[in-house]
N, CA, C and O of each residue as an XYZ file, in Angstrom:
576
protein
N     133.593     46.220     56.836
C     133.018     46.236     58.179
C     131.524     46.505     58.096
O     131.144     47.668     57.968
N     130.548     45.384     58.169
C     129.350     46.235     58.489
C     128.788     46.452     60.023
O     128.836     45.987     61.162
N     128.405     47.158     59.479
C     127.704     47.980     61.106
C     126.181     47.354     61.012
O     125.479     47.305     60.002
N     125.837     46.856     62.433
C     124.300     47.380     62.698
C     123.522     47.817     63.582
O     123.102     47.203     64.562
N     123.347     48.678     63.331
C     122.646     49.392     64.586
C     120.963     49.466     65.132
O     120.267     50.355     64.640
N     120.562     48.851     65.792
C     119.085     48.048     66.282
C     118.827     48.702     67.630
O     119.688     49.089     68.419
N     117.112     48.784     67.814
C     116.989     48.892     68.930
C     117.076     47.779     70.139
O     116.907     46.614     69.781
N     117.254     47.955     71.149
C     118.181     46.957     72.562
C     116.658     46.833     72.800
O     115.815     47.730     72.829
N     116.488     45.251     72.994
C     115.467     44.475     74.252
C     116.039     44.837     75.047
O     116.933     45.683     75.074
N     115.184     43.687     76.508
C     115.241     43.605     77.566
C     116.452     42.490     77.527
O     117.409     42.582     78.296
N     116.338     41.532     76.659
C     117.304     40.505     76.615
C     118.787     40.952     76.535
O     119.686     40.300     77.065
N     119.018     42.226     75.768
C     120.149     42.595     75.923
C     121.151     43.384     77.033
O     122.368     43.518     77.156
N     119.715     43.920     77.919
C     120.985     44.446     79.440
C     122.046     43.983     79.889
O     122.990     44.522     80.466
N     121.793     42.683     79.520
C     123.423     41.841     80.346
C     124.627     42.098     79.294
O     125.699     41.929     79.875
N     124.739     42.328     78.406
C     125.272     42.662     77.661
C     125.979     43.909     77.374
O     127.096     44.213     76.956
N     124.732     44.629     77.818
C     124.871     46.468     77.292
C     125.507     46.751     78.866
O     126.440     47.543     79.000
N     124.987     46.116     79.901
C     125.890     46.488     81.052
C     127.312     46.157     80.870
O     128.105     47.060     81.137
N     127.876     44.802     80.385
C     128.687     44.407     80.099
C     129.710     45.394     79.537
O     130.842     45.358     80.019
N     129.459     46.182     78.668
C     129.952     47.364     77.674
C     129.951     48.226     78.523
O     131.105     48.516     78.837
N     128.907     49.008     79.266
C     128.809     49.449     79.860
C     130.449     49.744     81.537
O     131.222     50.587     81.994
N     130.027     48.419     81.696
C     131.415     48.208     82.918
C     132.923     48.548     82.329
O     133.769     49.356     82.712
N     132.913     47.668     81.321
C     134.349     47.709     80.516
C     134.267     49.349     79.953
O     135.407     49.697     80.259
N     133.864     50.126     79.552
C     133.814     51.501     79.074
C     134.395     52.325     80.438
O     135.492     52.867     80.570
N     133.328     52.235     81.360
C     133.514     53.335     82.533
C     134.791     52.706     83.456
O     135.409     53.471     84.196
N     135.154     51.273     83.373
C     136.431     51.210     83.912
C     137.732     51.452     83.702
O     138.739     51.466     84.410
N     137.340     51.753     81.900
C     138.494     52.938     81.061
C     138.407     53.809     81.239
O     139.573     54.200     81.286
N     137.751     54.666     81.430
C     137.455     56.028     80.991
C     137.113     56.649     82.286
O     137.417     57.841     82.241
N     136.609     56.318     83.409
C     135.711     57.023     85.044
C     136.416     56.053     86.252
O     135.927     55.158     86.941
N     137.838     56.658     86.197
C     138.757     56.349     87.474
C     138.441     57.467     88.676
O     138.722     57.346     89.868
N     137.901     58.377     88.145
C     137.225     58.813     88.932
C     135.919     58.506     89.843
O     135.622     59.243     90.783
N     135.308     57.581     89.560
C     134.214     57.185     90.147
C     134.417     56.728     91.132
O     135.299     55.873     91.047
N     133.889     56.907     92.461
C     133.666     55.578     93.881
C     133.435     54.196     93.509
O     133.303     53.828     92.342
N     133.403     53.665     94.217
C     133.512     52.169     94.330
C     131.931     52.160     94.372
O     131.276     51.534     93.539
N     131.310     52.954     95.478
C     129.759     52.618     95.656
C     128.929     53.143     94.720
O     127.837     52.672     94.404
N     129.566     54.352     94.167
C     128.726     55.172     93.004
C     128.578     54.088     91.727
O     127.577     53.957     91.022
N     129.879     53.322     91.613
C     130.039     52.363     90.051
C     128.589     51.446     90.718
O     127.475     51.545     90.205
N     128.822     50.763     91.671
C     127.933     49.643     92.495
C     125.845     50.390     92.169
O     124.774     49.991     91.712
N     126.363     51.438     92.708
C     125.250     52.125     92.798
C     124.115     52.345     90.947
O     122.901     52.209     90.796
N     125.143     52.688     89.949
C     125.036     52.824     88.767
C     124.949     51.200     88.225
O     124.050     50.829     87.471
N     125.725     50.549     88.589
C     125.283     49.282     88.000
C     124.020     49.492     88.434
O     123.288     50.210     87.753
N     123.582     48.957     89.536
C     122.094     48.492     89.594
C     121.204     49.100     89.355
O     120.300     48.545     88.731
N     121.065     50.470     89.732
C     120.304     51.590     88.774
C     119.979     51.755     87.183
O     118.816     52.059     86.915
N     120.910     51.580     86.083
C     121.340     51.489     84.832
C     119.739     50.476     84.159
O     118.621     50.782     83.745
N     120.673     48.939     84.433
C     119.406     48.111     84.459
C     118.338     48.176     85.059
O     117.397     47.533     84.594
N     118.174     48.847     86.089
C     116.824     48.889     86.717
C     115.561     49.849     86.850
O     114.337     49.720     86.881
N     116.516     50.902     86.913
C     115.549     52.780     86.144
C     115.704     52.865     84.890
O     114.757     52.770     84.109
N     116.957     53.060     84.516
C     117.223     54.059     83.097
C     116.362     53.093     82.230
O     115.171     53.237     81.957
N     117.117     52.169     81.883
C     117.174     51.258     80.299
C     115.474     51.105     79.930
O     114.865     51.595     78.980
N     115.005     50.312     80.956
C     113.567     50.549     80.726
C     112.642     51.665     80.113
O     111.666     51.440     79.397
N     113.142     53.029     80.545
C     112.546     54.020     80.342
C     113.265     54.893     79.063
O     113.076     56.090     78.851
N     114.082     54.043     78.318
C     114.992     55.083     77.223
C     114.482     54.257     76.113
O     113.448     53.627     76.331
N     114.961     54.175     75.123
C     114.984     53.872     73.779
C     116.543     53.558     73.430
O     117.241     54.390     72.850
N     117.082     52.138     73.881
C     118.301     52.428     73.793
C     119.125     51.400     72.258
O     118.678     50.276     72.029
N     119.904     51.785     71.663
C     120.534     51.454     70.719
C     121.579     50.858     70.422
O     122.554     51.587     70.605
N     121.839     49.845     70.039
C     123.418     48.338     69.951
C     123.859     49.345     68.322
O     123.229     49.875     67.406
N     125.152     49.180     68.679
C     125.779     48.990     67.408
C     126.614     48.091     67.222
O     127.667     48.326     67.814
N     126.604     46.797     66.436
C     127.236     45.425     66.459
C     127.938     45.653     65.079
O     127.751     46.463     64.172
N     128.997     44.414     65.313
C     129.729     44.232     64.200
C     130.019     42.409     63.704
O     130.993     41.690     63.925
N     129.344     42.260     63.325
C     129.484     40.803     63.029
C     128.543     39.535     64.073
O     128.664     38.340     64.345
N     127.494     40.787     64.439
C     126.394     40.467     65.434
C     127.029     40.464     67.001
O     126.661     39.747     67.932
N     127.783     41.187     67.006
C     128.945     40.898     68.384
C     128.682     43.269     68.693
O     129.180     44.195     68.052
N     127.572     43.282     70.102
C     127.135     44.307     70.244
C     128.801     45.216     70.532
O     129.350     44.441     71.316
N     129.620     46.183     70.340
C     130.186     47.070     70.670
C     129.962     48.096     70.985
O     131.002     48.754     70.995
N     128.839     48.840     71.368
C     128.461     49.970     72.377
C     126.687     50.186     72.028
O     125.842     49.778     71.232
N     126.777     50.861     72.892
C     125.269     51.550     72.689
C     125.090     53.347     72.948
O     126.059     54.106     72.990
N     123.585     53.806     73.108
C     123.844     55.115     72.844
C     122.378     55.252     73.364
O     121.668     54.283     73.095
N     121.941     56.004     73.878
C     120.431     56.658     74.181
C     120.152     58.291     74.076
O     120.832     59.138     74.655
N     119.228     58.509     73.380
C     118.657     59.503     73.638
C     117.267     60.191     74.123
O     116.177     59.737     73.775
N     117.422     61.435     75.037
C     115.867     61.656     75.853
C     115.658     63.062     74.939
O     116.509     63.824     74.479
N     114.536     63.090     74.878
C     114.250     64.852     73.969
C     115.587     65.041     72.654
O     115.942     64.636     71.547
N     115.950     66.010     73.822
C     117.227     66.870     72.033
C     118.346     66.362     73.419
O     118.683     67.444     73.900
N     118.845     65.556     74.007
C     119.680     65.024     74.886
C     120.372     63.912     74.637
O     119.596     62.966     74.510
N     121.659     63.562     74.491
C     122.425     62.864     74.547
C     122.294     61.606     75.821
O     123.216     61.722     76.629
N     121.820     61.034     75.979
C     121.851     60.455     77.612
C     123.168     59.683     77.897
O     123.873     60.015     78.850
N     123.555     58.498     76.952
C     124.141     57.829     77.174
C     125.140     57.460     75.467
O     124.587     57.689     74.392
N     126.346     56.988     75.519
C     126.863     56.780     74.664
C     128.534     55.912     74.961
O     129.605     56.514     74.880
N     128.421     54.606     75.259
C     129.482     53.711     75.793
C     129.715     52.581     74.501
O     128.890     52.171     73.685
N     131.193     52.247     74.660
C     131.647     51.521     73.840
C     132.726     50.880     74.543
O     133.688     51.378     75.126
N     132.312     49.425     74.343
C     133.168     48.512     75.366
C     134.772     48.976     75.415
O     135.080     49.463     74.327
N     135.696     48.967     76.204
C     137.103     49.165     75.887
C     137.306     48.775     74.730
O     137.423     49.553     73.783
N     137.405     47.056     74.601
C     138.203     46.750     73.158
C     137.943     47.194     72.172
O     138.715     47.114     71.216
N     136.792     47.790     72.112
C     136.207     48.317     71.104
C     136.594     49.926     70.797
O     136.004     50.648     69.993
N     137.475     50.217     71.447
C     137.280     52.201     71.382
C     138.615     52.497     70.230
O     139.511     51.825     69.718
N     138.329     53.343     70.204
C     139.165     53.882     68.815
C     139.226     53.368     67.610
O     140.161     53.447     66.813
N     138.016     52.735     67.465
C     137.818     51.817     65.493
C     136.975     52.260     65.527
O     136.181     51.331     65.679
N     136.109     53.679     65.478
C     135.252     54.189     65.062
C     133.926     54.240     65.427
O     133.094     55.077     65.075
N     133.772     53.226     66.206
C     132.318     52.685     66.732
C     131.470     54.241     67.432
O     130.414     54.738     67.040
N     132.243     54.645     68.392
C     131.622     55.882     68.910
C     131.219     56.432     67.674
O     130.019     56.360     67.405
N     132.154     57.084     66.694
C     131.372     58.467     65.849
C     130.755     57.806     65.068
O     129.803     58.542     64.808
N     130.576     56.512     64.251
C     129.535     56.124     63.506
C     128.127     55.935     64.373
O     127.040     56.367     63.989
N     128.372     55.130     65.756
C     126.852     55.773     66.769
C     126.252     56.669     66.913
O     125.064     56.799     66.617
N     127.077     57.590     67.474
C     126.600     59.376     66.877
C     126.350     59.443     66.246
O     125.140     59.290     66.412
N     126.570     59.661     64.926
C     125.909     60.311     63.737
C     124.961     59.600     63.199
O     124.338     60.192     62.319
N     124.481     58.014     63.535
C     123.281     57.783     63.387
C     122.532     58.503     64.563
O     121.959     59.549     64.258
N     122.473     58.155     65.643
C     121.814     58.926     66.660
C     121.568     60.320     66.199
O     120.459     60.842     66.312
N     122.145     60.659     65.907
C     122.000     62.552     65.634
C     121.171     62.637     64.504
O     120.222     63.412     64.620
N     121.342     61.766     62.960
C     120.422     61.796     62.640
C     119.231     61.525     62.576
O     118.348     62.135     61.972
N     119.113     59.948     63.633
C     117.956     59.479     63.837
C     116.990     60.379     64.649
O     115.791     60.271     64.393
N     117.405     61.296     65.646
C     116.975     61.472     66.366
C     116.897     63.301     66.761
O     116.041     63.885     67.425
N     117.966     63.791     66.162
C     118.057     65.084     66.232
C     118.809     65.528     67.405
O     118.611     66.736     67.532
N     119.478     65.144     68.193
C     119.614     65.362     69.555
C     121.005     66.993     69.352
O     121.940     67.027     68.552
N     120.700     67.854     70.160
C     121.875     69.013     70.039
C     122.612     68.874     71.223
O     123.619     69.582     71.206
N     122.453     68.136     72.367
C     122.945     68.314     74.008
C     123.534     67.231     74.090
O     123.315     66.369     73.239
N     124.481     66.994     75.199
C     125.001     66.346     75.335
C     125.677     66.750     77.135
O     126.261     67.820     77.305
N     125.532     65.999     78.033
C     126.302     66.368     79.092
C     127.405     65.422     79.832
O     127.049     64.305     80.209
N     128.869     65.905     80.062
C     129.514     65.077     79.919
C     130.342     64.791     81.453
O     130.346     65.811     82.143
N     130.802     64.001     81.881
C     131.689     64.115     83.507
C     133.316     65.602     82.915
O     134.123     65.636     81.986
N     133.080     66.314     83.841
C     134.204     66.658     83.644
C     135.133     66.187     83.760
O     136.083     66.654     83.132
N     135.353     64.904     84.710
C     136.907     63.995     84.934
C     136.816     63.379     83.677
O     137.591     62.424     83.642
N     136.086     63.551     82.452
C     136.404     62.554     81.495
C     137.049     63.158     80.647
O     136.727     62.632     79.582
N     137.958     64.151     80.405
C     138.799     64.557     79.113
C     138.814     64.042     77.843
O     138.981     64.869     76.947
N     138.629     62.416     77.399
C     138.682     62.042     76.624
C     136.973     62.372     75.651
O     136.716     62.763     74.512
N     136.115     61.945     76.881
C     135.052     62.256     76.258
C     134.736     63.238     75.892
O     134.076     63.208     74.854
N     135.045     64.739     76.569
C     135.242     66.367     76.255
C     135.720     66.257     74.689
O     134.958     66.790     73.881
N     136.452     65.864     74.368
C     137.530     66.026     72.902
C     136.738     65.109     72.043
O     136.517     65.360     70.858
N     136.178     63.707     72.841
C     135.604     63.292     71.518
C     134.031     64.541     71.121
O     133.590     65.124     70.130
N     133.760     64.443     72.238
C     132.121     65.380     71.733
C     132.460     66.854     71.233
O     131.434     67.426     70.865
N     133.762     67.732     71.100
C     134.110     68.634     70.640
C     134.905     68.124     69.612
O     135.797     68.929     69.343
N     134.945     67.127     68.936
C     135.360     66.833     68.007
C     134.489     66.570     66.708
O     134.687     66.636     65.495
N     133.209     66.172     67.714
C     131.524     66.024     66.622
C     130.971     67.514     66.562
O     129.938     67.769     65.943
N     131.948     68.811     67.455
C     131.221     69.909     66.600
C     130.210     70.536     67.834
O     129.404     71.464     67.760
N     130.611     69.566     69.124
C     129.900     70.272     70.333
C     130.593     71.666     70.943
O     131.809     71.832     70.853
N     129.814     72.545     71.502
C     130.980     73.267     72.723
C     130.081     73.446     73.824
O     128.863     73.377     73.991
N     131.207     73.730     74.596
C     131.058     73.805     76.205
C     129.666     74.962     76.229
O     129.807     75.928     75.478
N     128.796     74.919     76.773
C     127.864     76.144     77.164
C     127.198     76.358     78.631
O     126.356     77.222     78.875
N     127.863     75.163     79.825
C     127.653     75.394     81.044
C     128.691     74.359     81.769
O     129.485     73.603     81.209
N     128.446     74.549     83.291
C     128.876     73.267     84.073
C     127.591     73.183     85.417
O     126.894     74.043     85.956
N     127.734     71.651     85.589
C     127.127     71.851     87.368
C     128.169     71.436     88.000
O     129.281     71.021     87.675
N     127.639     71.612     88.915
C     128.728     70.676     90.447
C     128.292     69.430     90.257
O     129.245     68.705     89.971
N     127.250     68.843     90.289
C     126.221     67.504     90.408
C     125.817     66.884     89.286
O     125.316     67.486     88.337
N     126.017     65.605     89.330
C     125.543     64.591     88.223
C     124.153     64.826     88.089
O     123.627     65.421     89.029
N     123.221     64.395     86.848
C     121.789     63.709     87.329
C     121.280     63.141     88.449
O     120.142     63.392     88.845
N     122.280     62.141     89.183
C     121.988     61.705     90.494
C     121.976     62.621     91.398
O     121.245     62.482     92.379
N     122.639     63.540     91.274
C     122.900     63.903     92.707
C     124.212     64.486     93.192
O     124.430     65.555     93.761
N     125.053     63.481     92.811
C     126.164     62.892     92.685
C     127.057     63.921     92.799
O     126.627     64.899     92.188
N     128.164     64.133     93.341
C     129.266     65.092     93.300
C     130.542     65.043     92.648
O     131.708     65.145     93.028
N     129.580     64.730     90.813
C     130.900     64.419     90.072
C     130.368     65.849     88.607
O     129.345     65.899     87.924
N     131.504     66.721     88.633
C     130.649     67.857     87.733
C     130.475     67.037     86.625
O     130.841     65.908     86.299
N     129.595     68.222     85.981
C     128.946     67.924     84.551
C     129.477     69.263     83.602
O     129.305     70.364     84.126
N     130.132     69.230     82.193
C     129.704     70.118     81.392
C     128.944     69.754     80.602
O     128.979     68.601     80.171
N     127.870     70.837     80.122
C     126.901     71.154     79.527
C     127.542     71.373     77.888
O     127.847     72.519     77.560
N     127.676     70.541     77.163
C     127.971     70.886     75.436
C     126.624     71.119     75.015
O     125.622     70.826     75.667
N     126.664     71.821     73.560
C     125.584     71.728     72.592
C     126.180     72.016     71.192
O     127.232     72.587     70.906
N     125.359     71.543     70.500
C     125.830     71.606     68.837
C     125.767     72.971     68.575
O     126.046     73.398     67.455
């Protein structure tokens, strides 16, 4: 299997959203209808621009990406078909080394994601009520 992991153009949003949709429609049944709506168009239109964001492909065929801000985790999605062959923790641990990052903040409705990021060695060290947005979906606070 080789891996490669590159930094994301602009050419690739349609793509990384792509991953993006298929990820959070596994994993964030919790989400509104307008919040997903809302995050699509936001995603491509604030975030990506302003991050440094990262493909990890397999046979030139992108299977997730990953961003980091400061020592922060921002983002870290891997299309459905793609989840459980490893793609997440080989992203991480380049990210972590590329970049150093110790934080990570996660939806609390996501259980799966809780276990994977306490599985890389994170723990719990806060919660909010409120997303980054705003949003009234909690957050815990991990760190390495």
């Amino acid at each position: 299997m080789l891996h490669q992991i590159r930094l994301a153009k602009a050419e690739d949003y349609p793509k990384i959203m792509e991953i993006w949709e298929s990820a959070v429609t596994a994993t964030h049944d919790f989400l509104a209808e307008e919040d997903f709506n809302y995050f699509k168009q936001a995603i491509p239109g604030d975030y990506l621009p302003q991050l440094d964001v990262y493909l990890i492909s397999e046979d030139g065929e992108a299977k997730g990406f990953a961003s980091v801000a400061g020592d922060t985790l921002e983002m870290l999605f891997i299309h459905d078909d793609a989840r459980g062959k490893g793609y997440g923790k080989k992203l991480y641990e380049w990210m972590k080394e590329t970049t150093g990052l110790t934080k990570v903040d996660v939806n609390e409705q996501n259980p799966q994601a809780i276990g994977f990021y306490e599985k890389m060695g994170f723990k719990r060290v806060g919660r909010s009520e409120k997303d980054g947005s705003g949003k009234n979906y909690p957050l815990i606070h991990m760190s390495l």
